[in-house]
N, C-alpha and C positions, 0 to 999 in steps of 0.2 A: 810667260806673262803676256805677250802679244802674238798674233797671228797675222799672218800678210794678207793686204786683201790690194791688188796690184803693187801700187808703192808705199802703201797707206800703212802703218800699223797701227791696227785697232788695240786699245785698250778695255783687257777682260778687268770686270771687279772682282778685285778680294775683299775680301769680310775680314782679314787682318792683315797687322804688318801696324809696325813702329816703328814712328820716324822721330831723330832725333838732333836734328842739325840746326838747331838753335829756335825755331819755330815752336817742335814740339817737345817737353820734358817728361823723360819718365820717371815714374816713380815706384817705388821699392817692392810693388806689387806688380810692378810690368804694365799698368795702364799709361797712358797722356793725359795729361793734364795740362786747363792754361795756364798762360803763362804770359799774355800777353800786356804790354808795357809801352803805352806811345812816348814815352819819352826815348827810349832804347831803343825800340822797332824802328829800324831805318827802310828797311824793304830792300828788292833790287832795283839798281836805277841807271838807265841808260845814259839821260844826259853828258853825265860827267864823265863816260867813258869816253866817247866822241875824240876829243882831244887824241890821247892817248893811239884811237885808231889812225889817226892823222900824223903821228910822229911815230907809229910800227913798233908801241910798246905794247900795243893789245891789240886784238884783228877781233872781225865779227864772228869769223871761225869759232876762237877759243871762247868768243866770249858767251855765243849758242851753245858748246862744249859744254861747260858750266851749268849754263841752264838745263842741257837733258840728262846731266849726270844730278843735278839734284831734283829731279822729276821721276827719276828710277829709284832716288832713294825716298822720296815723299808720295809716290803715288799710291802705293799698294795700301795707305791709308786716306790720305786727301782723296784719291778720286776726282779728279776735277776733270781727268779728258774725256772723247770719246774715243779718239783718231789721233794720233799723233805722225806726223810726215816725217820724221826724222830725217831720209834721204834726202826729200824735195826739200828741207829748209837746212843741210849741211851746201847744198848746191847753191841754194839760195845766199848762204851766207860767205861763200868761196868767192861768190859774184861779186859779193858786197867788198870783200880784202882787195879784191883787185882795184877794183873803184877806189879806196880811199887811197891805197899803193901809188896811182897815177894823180892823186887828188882830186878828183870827179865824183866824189858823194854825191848821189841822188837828191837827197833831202838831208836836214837833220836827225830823220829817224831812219835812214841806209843803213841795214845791220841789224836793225830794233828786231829780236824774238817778242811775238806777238801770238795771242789768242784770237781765235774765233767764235765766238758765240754758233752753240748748232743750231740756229736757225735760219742762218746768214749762206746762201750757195757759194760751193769754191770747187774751180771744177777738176779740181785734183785729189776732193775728197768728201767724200758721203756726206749729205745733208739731211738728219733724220730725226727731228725736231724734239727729242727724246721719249719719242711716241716710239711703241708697236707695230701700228700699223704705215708707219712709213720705213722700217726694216731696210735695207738693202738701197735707200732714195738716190740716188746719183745723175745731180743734172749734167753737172760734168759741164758747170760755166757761171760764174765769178757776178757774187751779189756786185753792185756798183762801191762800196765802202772797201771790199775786200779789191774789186783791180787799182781803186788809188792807193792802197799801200802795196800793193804790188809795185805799180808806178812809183811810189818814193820810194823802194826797195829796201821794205821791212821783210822782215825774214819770219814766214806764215808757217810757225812750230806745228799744228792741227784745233783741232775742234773740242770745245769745252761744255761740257755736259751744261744742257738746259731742262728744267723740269718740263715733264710733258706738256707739249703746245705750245711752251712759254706760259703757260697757267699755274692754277696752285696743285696738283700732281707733284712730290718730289721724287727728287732723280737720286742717284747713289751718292752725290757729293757728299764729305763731312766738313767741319767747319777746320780751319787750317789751325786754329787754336787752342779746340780737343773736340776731337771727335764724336763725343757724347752731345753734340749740339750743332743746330742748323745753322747751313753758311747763306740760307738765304736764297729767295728766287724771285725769279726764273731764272736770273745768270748768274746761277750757285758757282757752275765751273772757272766762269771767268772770273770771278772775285775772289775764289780760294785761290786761284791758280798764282795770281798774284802778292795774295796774303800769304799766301806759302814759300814765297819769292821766287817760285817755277820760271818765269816773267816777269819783264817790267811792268807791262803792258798789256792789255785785253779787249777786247768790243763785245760790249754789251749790250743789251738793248729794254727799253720802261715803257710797259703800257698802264703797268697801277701803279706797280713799286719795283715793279724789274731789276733795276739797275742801284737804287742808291739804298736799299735795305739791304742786299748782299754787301754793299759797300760798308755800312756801317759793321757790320756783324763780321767781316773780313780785315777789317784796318784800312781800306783801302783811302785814294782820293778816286773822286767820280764826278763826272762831268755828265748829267744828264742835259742836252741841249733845248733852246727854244723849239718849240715844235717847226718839221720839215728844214730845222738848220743842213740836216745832215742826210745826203740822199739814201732813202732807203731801199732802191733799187725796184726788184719783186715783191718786196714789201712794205707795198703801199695800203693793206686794206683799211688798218683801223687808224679813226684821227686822235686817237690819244699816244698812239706808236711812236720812240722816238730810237734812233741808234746814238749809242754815246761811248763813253772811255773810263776804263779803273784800271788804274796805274797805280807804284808806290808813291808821287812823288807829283805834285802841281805842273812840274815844267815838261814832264813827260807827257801828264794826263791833256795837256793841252796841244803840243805839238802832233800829237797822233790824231787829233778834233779836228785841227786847223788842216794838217798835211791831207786829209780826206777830203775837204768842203771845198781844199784850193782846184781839188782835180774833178771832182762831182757837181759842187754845187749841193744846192738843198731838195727838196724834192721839187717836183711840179709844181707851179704855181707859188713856190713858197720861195725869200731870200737864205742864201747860202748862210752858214756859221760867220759873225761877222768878228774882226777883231785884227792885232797884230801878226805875222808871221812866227813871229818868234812871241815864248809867256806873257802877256801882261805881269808888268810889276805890279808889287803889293800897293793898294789904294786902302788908306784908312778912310771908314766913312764917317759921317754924321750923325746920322742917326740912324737907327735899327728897332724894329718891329719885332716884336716875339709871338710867333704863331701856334696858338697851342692847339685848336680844332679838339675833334671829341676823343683824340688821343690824351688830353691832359691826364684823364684820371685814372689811365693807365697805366702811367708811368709808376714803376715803382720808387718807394724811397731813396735810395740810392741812385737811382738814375734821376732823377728829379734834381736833388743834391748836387750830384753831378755837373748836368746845365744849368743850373742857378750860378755854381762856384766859376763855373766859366763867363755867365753874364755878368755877375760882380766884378772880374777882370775886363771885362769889357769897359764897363763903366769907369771904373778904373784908371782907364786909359782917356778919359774924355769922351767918348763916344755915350750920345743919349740913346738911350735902348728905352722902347714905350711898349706898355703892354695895353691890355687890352680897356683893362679900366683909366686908361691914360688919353685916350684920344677916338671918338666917337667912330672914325671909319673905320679902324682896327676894329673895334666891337663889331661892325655891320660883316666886315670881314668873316667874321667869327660865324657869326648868325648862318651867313650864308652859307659858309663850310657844311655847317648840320647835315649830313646823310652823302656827305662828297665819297667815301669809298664806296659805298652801295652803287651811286651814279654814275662812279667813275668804272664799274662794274658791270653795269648793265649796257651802258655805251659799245664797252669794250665786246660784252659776249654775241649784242646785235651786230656789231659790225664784221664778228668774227662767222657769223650762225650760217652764212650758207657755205663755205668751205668746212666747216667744223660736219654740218649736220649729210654732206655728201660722204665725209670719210665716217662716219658712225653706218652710213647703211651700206658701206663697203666693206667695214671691219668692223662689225657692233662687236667684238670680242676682244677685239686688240687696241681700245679704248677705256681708262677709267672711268670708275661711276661717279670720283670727282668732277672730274672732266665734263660730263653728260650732265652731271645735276647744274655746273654753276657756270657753264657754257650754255649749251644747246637748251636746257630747260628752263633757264633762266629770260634767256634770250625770247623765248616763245610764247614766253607768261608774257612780254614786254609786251612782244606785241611794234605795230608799226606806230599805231597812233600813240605811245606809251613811249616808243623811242624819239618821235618829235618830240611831247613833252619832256624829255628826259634832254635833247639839244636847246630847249627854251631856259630848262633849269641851269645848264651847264651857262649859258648867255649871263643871268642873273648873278652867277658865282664870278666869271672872268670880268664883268664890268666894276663889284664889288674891290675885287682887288686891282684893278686899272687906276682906282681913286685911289688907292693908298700912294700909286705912286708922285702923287705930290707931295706928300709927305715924309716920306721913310725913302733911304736910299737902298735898302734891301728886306727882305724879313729872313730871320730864323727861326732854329725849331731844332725839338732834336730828330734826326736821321731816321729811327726808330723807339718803338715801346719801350725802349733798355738792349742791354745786350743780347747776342742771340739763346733763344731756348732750346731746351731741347724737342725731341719730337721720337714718340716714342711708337706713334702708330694709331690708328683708328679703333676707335674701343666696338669689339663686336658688339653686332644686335644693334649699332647707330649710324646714324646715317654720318657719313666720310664729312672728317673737320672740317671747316672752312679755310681757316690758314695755317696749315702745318709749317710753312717758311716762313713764318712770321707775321706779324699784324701792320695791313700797310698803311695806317691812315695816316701818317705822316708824310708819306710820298706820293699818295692819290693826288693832292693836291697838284704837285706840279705840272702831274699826266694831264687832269681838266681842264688849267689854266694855261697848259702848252707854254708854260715859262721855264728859263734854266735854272736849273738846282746844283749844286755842287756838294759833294760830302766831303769833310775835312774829320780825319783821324783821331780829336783831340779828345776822347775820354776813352775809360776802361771802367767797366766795372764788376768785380766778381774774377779779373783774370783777362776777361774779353774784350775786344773793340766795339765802343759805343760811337759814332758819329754824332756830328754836329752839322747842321745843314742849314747854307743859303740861298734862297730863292729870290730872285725879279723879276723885272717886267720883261714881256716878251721880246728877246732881240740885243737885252743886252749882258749873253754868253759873258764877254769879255771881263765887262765892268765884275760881274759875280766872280769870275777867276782870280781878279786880283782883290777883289775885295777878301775874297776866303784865304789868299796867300795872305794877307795882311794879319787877318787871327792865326792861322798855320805860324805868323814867325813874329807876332805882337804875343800872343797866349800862352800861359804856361799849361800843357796839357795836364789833366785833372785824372786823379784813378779812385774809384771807390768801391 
């Protein structure tokens, strides 16, 4: 199943294999089927072993043990690695027993088995952005996110399949809840890897919908940060970029945010992640905004449903929820939204265009015609004068919702269109989908407005994890954590 490549073992894809360890069920015909249930789904979760490492009833040893024992039995369907270190994160995690042995835990996440998004350098294992043409990549030196969990002394399991570029190309990942349907991208690997309970924990990263669409479509919690919270090292090119976290579990997803930002900082010119050392407790709010943008009438029935029965619980609770025919700047809101993925699209593919459009005349072959159409040709129609207008439109949208925040203490939305779809392939004779991982206009928004988003767990429908997502004003990560813990354990989650 793997071959060595110094200490590294690479993970080959299978095209089968069933897995059966409570994630996935089979059924009488030998397929997987979902199965998934937020009320039951606990996930795996670091936190609360902690303790236990401290009074020598469990080590970090045993407790990585576990995790690559059921990564050998889920991978040869999940798919979620690329790389797995097994040696370097048994080592890693030997360091870590010693440490709580003496009492000297690093951090609170000393021990934590963790993912790496491949796009992020680690210089103990290939970084090959799930492109072709970066094959065999090895800087052989440690993105800035990846040496602060070094420095807290997380235990860095390998590298988790990203679709090609970090774009909409998908990579071999299947959804950890049946594999007949997308876990979502660009950080498919790190949010199955998690939904699959591989890991507690993952780094991810959102330049449309990167990060909190695989979240939804995985069960995950996800912390997508205010923009530049979290230093992005070498990857600093586009400003709608953010690095962030999907964890099973709020108090995990946060401390692996914070323990990075305490040792990095944010990027250049931007403030670091701001907040407590340890989770924000749950914060019931006030009032709350429902964001529907031009995803509303995508939602299917059931998912719609869905979010409704959860907002009714909200209400419920006291808490004034306004929609959009409720309060004039929600509407202007709304207005402004009109064409935010396309925007947040074009931004992204200018700002990507001249590293992108060097590696196509390097390896015009070992590049998608995804990639080429809704990258590099996209980007070229912009144009320069096309991409200022497109920074003046972007000005128009973040000021828009700057005013909400006198009003509303947060907005929400759902996470995605519904549960994840399937994807079955590009119909010949047409030109390559648009979004085979799924439709992001729910999560564009955060990317343009460079605000934090959280996805919280609390629907299924069809079997699958649907999310729930809140967003605020830029900077305050925090106040969003606990406000989303607050529905995580105020809400009774919802299945349809």
């Amino acid at each position: 199943m793997y071959r060595i490549l110094e200490r590294c073992q690479r993970v080959k894809a299978s095209p089968s294999g069933t897995a059966t360890m409570g994630v996935f069920v089979t059924s009488s015909a030998g397929a997987t089927v979902g199965t998934y249930d937020p009320v039951a789904f606990g996930g795996l979760r670091f936190h609360t072993a902690v303790e236990q490492f401290r009074s020598g009833a469990d080590t970090p040893r045993d407790y990585l043990e576990r995790c690559l024992s059921r990564i050998a039995e889920l991978e040869p369907t999940v798919r979620a690695w690329v790389v797995l270190e097994a040696s370097g994160a048994r080592e890693q995690a030997d360091a870590s027993t010693r440490r709580y042995r003496r009492g000297e835990p690093l951090s609170p996440i000393d021990g934590m088995p963790i993912g790496i998004k491949d796009v992020l350098e680690t210089k103990d294992m290939p970084t090959e952005y799930g492109c072709a043409a970066y094959a065999g990549n090895f800087p052989k030196r440690d993105n800035a996110a990846v040496w602060a969990l070094r420095q807290a002394g997380a235990v860095l399991v390998g590298k988790t399949v990203t679709t090609e570029l970090a774009g909409p190309e998908p990579g071999p990942t299947t959804n950890p809840f049946n594999p007949e349907h997308t876990p979502g991208g660009s950080s498919s690997g790190s949010s199955a890897a998690v939904g699959a309970s591989m890991v507690p924990a993952a780094i991810s990263t959102q330049s449309g919908g990167s990060l909190m669409r695989p979240a939804s479509f995985c069960g995950n919690w996800g912390l997508k940060p205010s923009r530049g919270a979290i230093n992005r090292g070498e990857r600093q090119t586009a400003s709608t970029t953010a690095h962030g976290v999907v964890a099973a579990c709020p108090e995990d997803m946060w401390q692996v945010a914070i323990e990075i930002a305490r040792r990095v900082g944010g990027d250049p010119g931007w403030p670091a992640l701001r907040g407590p050392s340890t989770p924000p407790p749950a914060r019931k709010p006030l009032t709350l905004a429902v964001m529907e943008t031009e995803g509303w009438d995508r939602l299917d029935e059931r998912s719609r449903e869905a979010f409704d029965r959860v907002i009714r619980q909200i209400e419920a609770c006291g808490v004034t929820v306004l929609r959009r025919g409720d309060e004039p700047l929600i509407e202007r809101f709304e207005r402004a939204l009109v064409g935010a993925t396309e925007l947040t699209s074009l931004i992204l593919a200018r700002e990507h265009l001249w590293a992108f459009r060097d590696l196509v005349e390097a390896h015009p072959d070992r590049i998608s015609a995804r990639s080429k159409r809704f990258f590099i040709e996209a980007a070229e129609r912009l144009g320069a004068v096309g991409y200022e207008r497109a920074l003046q439109d972007r000005e128009v949208v973040q000021a828009a919702f700057a005013r909400l925040g006198s009003v509303v203490d947060a907005v929400v939305a759902p996470t995605s269109t519904g549960s994840a779809p399937k994807w079955l392939g590009d119909v010949a004779g047409e030109p390559p989908a648009r979004w085979p991982t799924g439709d992001p206009v729910f999560n564009t928004p955060s990317s343009l407005l460079g605000t934090p988003a959280v996805n919280i767990p609390l629907m299924a429908v069809g079997g699958l994890p649907f999310g729930f997502q809140v967003m605020g004003q830029p900077g305050t990560d925090a106040r969003m954590v606990a406000i989303a813990r607050w529905l995580g354990e105020a809400i009774a989650p919802v299945m349809a």
